[in-house]
N, C-alpha and C positions, 0 to 999 in steps of 0.2 A: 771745425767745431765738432765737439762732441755727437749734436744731433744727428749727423750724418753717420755714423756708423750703427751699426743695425743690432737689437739687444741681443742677438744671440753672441755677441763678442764680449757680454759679462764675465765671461770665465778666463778671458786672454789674458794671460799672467804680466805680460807687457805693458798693461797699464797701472795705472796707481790703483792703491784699493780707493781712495774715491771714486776712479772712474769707473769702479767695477763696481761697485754699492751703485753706482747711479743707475749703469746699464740691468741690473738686476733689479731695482725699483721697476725700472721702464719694463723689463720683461715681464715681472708678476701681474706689474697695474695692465698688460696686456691681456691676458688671460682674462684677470677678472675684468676686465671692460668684454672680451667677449664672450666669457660664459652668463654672466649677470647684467651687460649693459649699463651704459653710464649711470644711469637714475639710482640702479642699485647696487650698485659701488660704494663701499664705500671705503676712505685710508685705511681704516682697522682694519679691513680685510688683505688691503697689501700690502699693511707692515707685515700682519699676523703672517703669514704667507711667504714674506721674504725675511724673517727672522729679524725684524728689527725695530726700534721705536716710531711712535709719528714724528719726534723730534727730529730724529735722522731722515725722516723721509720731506722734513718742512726744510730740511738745509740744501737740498735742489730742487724741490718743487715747492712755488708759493702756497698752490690748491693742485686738489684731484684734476682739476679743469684745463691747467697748465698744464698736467704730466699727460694729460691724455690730446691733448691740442698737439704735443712736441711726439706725440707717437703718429698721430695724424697725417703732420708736418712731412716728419720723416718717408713715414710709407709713400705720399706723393712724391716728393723730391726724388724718390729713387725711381719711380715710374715714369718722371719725366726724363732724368737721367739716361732711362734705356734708352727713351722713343729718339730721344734726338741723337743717339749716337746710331741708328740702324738708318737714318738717309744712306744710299748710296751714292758712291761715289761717280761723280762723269768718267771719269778714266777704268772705269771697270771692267775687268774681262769676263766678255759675258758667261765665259765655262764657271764665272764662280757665282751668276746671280743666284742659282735657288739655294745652292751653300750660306749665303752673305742672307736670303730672306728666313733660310732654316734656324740659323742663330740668332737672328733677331728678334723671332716667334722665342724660340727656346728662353732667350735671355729673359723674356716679359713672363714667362710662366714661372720660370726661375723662382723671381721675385718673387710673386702671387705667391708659390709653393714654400717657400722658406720659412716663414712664420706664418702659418694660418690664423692664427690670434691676430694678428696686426693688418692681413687680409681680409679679416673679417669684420676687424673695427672702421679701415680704411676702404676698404670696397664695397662694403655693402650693408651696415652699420648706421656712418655720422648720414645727417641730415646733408653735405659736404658732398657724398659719395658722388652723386648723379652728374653735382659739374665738376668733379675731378676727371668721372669717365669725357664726360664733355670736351674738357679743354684737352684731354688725352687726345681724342678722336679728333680734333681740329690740329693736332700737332702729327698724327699719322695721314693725314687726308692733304697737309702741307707738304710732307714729305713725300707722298706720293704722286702730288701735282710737278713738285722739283725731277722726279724721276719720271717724268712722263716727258717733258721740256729738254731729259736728258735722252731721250730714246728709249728709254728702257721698257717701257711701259704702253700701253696704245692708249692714243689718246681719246676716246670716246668716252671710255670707263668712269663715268662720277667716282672723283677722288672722296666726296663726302660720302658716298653709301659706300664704296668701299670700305673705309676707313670704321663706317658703323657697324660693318657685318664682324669685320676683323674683331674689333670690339666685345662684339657679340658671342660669335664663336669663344674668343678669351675667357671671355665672366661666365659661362655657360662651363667648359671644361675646368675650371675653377674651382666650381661649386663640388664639383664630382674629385676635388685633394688624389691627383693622379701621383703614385711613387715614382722615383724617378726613370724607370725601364719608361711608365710609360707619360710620361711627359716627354721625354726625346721622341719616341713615336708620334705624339699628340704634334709637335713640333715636326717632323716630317708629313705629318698629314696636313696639316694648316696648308704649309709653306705649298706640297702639290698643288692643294685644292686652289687657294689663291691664285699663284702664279697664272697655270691653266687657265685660267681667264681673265688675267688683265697682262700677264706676258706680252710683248711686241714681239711676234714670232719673226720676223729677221727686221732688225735694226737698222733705220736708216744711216746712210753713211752719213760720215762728219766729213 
């Protein structure tokens, strides 16, 4: 589905010009949902903005309310996207854990950092924000319970305050829009700091 690709691919000559009218709809009403917030949004402003009529803009979106619900949408679905694909694997070798935890810090900033408009709306913005982080944090706190049951990890460590600090840390560097030198850094520092204390310093045997 469309939803799932991220409006900064309005410009991809690969697609039809509908699907690049749409994705460029969804990028302006970005912006103006986070320079102005929902309330004072209004379509004029995102036709006006993306050169086009409200007619054009009412033949993919019903309302303002839809196109900003489907930016919403998107922004989670790709947050949850990361988290579930940085469980580690049981068969891992462990020369590559803090490699495999650094990418998977990096991948979630990634995100955050690519569109701060839609970071801004989605994270920290809709009324929405607090249980997406929520259900975020119960999906890293699950994964981190799977890799404690895999060895990797000592098991004393609250999987749930881990999971919150991570979090934390995240939305917190976030807010500070790091270019990319230093989001790789930020991501090499997370990934230490972490590990360093919830690491299983040698691995029980299997």
């Amino acid at each position: 589905m469309i939803t799932a690709r991220p409006p900064s691919l309005s410009q991809d000559k690969r697609l039809t010009k509908g699907e690049r009218t749409r994705l460029q709809l969804l990028e302006v009403a970005a912006a103006e949902f986070a320079e102005r917030g929902f309330q004072h949004t209004r379509i004029s402003d995102i036709v006006a903005r993306a050169g086009v009529t409200q007619p054009v803009f009412y033949q993919y979106f019903s309302s303002k309310q839809a196109a900003y619900d489907e930016l919403v949408g998107m922004f989670a679905q790709r947050l949850r996207q990361a988290i579930s694909q940085t469980r580690l694997p049981g068969a891992l070798d462990g020369s590559d854990l803090a490699d495999r935890i650094r990418k998977g810090v990096s991948g979630l900033l990634a995100i955050l950092q690519e569109d701060p408009n839609l970071t801004r709306i989605g994270f920290f913005q809709v009324e929405a924000a607090e249980a997406l982080k929520d259900e975020l944090v119960a999906m890293i706190a699950d994964n981190v319970r799977a890799e404690q049951e895999a060895g990797w990890f000592r098991p004393e460590i609250s999987a749930d305050w881990f999971a919150q600090s991570l979090m934390g840390i995240i939305e917190r560097f976030t807010r500070q829009t790091p270019d990319a030198a230093q989001q790789q850094a930020l991501a090499d520092f997370i990934a230490v700091l972490l590990l360093d204390g919830i690491r299983q310093h040698q691995r029980s045997a299997s």
